[in-house]
N, C-alpha and C positions, 0 to 999 in steps of 0.2 A: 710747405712749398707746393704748387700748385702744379699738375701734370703738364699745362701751357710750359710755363719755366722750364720744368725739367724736359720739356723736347726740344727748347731752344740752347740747351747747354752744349758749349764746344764739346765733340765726344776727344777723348784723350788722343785718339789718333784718326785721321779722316785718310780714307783711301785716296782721295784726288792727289796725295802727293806722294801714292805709286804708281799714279798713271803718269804723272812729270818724271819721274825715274823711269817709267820705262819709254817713254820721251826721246830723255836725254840718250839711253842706251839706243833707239832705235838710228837717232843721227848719229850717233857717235860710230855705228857698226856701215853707214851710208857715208858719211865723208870722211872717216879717219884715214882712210889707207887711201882712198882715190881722189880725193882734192886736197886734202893737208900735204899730203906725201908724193905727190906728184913728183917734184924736183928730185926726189932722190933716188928715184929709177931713171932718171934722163940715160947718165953717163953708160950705165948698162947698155938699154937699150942701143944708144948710140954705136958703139962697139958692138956692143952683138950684129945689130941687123943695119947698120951702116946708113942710117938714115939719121940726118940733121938735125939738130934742137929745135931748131926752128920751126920746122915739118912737126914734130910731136908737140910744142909750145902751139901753135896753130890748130893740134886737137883738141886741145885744150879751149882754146875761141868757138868754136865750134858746138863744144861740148854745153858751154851757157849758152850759147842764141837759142842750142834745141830743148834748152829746157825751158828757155821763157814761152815752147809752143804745149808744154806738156801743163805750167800751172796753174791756168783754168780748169784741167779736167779734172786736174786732181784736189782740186777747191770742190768743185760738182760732185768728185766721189765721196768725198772727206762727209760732205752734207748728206748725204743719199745715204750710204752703205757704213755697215759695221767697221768703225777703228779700226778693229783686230784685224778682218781681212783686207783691208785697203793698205796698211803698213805691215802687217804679217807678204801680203805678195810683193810688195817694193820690195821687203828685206829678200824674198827670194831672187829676185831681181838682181841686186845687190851682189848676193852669196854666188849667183852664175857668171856677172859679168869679173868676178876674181878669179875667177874659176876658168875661161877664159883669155883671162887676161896671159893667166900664168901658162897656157897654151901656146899662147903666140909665136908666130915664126916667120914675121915681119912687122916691121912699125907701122904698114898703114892697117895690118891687123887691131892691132891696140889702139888708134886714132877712130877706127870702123866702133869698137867696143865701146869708144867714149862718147860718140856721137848716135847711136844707133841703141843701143842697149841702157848704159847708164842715164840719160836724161829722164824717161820714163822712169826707171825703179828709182832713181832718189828724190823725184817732184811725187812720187806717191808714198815714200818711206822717211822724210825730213819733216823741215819746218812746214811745211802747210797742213798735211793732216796730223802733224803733232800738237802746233798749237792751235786746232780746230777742236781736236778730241781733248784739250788741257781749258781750251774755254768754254764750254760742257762744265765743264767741274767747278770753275770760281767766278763765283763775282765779286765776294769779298774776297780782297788779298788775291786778286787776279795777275795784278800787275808783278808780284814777285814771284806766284807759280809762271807768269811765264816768263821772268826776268831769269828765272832758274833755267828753262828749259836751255832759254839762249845762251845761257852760261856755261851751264854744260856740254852746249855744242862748240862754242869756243876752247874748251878746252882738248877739242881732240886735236888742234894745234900747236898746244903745249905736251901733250902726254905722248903721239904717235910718232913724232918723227925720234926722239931721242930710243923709241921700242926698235924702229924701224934701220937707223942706224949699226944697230948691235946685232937685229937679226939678216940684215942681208950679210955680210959678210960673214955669217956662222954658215949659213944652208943655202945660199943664194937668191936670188930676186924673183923666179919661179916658185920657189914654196914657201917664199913668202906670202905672196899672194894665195896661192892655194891653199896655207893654212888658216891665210884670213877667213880665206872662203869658207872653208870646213866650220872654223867656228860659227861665223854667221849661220849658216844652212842648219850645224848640229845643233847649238845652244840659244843664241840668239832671238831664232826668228820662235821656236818655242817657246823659251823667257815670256817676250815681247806680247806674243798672243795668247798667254793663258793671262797675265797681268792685266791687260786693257779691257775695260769698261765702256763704253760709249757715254752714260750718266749717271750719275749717284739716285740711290731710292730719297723719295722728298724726305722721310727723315734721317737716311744720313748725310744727306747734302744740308741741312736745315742752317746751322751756322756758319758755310761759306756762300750760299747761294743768294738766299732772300729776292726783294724783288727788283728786278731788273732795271736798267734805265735805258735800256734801247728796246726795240720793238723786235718783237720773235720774227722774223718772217720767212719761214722754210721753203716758198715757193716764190721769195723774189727775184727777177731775169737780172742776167748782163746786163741790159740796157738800163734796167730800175737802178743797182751799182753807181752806173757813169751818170746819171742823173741827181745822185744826192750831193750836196753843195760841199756838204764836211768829206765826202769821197776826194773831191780835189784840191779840199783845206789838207787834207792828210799826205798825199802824191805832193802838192806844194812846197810842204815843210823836207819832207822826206827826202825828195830826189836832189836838193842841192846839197843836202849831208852825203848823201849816197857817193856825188861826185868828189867832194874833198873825200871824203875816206878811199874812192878807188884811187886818185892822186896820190894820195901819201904809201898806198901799198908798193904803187908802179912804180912811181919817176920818185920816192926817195935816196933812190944809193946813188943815182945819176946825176941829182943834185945838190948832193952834201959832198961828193964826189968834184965836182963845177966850183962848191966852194975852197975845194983844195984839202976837206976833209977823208981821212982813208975808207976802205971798204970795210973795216972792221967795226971803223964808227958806226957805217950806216946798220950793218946788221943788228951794234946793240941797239940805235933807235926803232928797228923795227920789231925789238923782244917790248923793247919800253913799250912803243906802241900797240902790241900783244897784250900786254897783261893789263892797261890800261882799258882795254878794250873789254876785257874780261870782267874789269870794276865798271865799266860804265853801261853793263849790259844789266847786272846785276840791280844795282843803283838805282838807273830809269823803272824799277819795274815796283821798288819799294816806292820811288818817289810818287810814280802813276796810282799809286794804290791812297796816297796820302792828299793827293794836289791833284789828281787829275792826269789826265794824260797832255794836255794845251800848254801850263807851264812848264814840265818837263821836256816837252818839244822842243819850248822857244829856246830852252837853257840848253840844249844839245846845238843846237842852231847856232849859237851866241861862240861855243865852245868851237866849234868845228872853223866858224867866222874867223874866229881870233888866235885859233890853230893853223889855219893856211896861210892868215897873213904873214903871222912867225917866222912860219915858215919862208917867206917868200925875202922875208927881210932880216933873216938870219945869218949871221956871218962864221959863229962860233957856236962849239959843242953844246953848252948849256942850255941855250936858246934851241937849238935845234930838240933837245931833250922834251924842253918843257910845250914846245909846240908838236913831239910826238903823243907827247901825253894828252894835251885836250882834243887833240883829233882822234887819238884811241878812246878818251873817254865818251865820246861823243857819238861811239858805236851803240850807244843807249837805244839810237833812233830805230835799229831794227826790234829792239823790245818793244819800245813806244808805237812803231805801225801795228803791232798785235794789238796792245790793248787799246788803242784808238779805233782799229777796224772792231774786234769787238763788240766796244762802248758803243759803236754807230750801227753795228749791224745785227747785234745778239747773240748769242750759240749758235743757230739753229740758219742761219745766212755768213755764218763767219769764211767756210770755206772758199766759196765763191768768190769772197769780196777781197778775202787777203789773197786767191789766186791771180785775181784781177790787177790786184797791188803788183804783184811780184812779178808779173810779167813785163810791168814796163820797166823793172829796176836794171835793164841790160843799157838804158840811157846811159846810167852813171858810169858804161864802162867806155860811154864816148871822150871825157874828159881828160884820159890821163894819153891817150895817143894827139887829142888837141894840145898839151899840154908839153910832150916832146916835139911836135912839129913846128909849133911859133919857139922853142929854145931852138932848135937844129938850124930855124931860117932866120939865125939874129937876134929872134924879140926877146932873149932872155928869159927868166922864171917870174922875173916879179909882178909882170901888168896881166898873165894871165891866173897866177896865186892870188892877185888884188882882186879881184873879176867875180875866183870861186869866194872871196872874202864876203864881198857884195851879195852875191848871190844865197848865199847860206844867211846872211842878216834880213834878206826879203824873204828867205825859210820864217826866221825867229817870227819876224812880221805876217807872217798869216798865220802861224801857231796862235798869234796873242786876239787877232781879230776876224781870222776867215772863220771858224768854227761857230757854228750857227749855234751850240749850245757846246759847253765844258763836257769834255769827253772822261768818261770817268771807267 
């Protein structure tokens, strides 16, 4: 067997998928307790410091507008600056705004915290330089290193509120957050930053890497970005998915509710819709690896399409079920924008381009207030649920023909 051969042999175990682990651990330590678990410190705070849901649900609004101003820079750093220190300081970040938080001794305190302190540490400590520093590492098999990453951040939805349940009423809602914090600061952000890599040596990346299908380019602008055709074939596909999935999170109990359905129902459609979410993030990233990132687009597109309409035309439980589920499956599309930016932009301009992305995804959260306001003034659910149906099937339709080349 010839030395060539044996450098090209899978080694038994490839580090790029400690760096997806510690990935998943770095989001997981950035939204488990402050976006998953939001709702379960409302009733506290309410009582404690006498300020309305609505005023703390409204920091929450807030909380995303200032972070679609935070993920360009953190795309810029992600490219420029070492992994470890660009997610190593979010997670600090992170670890003081719990720290913080469990201070407070007013709600516009903790509203001050979500808008002011958190936007910055979690657009430098999430999805953007994780899977910037995760696509660094694969070309082969790219699509399920980052279908993992996203999977694993989905599941700090399933694992933290049931944590979070058991501990505030043991020690209360202050040290709860402070122990979060403590962990983050003690364990975490050291885990995090001894693990991470920026890129593998050529031969131990030799059998995930190979050579590339998009062009390296470390010094291309913003403008170069808005200029590439499959940049807007991808924003295209993307942000009508975007909008059915923020629909189905908002205006589902309000209107399985409308159809005379209980609140108990809606919640289990929104576990349905949960873990759906969880297979179809996975899913999109095996499929992307196998088919490209274009058909797996159009087929989240088609899903989401045929999900909302269901929805819109649903009278009974079952129907409601099966249309929670292809709109949950259909969360593939936040996999699919990684490896599509990727494929188009290389390692080496990933940050940039999926900051770029992600900045405009605050659109998708116009559609579920459009979407209570035509129900409240008469128009019903169904002609604006037929609308997002349409709109997600001109998604599928530029996945299958806007892409100037098969994004792989």
């Amino acid at each position: 067997m010839t030395a060539a051969v044996l450098g090209r042999r899978k080694p038994l175990y490839y580090y790029g998928w400690t760096i997806v682990g510690a990935c998943i651990l770095s989001q997981l330590a950035s939204l488990g307790v402050t976006v998953n678990c939001f709702s379960l410190f409302l009733g506290d705070w309410t009582r404690e410091f006498h300020t309305p849901i609505s005023s703390l649900a409204f920091g929450v609004t807030l909380f995303s507008l200032c972070c679609s101003l935070f993920t360009i820079p953190s795309g810029l750093a992600a490219d420029r600056f070492p992994a470890r220190q660009v997610i190593g300081l979010g997670l600090a970040g992170v670890a003081l705004a719990h720290l913080l938080i469990g201070f407070a001794q007013s709600g516009w305190q903790i509203i001050a915290i979500y808008v002011v302190v958190l936007p910055v540490a979690i657009c430098f400590s999430a999805a953007i330089p994780c899977q910037a520093v995760v696509s660094r590492w694969f070309v082969r098999r790219r699509g399920t290193a980052m279908g993992l990453c996203a999977f694993g951040l989905a599941m700090a939805g399933v694992v933290f509120p049931p944590i979070i349940t058991l501990l505030v009423p043991a020690v209360g809602w202050r040290a709860t957050w402070w122990l979060f914090g403590g962990l983050i600061a003690l364990v975490l952000v050291p885990v995090v930053y001894f693990l991470l890599r920026d890129a593998p040596t050529a031969e131990e990346g030799a059998a995930y890497l190979g050579p590339e299908t998009a062009e390296r380019q470390a010094d291309i602008t913003i403008r170069e970005v808005f200029a590439r055709r499959n940049f807007w074939a991808i924003v295209g596909v993307f942000l009508p998915v975007q909008c059915v999935s923020m629909v189905a999170g908002v205006n589902m109990a309000p209107l399985v509710q409308q159809r005379g359905l209980s609140l108990q129902t809606a919640g289990l459609l929104l576990s349905a819709y949960s873990v759906a979410a969880l297979v179809g993030k996975f899913a999109s990233g095996v499929l992307a690896d196998r088919l490209g990132s274009r058909v797996p687009f159009a087929l989240v597109a088609v899903l989401a399409a045929g999900g909302v309409a269901l929805l819109g035309l649903s009278q009974h439980a079952p129907l409601f079920f099966a249309a929670a589920v292809m709109i949950g499956l259909s969360q593939g599309h936040w996999t699919l924008l990684a490896t599509a930016t990727a494929s188009e932009f290389g390692p080496q301009a990933f940050g940039r381009a999926y900051g770029v992305i992600s900045a405009l995804t605050p659109i998708g959260s116009l559609a579920p207030p459009v979407v209570a306001y035509v129900f409240e003034h008469g128009g019903g659910y169904a002609a604006t649920l037929a609308g997002l149906a349409f709109l997600s099937l001109g998604g599928g339709v530029v996945a299958m023909t806007g892409f100037r080349r098969v994004a792989s």
